[in-house]
C-alpha positions as CSV (number, residue, x, y, z in Angstrom):
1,X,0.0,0.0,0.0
2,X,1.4,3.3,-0.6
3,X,1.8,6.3,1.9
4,X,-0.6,8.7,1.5
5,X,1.3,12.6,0.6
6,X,0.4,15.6,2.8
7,X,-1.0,18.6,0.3
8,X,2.1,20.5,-0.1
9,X,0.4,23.7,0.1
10,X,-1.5,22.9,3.0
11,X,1.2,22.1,4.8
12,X,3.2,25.2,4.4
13,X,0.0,27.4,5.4
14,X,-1.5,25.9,8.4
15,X,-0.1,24.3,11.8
16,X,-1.7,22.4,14.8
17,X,-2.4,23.7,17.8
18,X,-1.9,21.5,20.9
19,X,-5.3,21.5,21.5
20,X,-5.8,20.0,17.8
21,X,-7.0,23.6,16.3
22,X,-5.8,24.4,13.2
23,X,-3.5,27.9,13.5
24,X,-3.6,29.9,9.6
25,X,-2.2,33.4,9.0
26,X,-4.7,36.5,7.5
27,X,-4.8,37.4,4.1
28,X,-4.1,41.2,2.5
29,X,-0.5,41.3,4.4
30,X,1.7,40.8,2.0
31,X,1.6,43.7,-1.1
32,X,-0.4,47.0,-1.5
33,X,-0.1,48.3,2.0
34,X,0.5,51.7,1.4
35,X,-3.5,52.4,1.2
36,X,-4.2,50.3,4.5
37,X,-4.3,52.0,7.6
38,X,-2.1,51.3,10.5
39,X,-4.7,49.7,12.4
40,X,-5.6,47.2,10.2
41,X,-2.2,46.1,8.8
42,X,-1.6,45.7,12.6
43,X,-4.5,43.4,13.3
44,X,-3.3,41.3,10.1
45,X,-0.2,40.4,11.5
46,X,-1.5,38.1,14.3
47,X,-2.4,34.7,13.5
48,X,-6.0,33.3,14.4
49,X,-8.0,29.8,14.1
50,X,-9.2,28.0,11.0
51,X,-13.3,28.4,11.4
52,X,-14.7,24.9,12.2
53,X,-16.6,24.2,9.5
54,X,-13.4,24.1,7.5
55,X,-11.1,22.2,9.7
56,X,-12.2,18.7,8.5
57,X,-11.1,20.0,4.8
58,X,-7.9,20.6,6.0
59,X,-7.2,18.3,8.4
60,X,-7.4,15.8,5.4
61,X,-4.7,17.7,3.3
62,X,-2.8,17.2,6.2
63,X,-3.4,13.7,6.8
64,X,-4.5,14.4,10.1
């Protein structure tokens, strides 16, 4: 039988908590920042949970 592969994209943007949560980054922090305000490029930079209705989706990319 062979191994089953992790999605390689998957695994670059999310990690597991301890807790089993799924940790992702935000979006609209990486280019075009020049128009956004302080505040919110501030707010971007923290990382946040995957919502649960998505986390079975991803925990099979990650084989999880």
């Amino acid at each position: 039988m062979p191994k089953v592969k992790t999605n390689s994209a998957a695994k670059k943007r999310f990690k597991l908590t301890g807790t089993g949560k799924i940790k992702r980054k935000h979006a609209f922090h990486s280019h075009i920042l020049t128009k956004k305000t302080t505040k919110q490029k501030r707010n971007l930079v923290h990382d946040t949970t995957v919502n649960k209705s998505d986390e079975n989706r991803i925990k099979a990319l990650l084989n999880v």
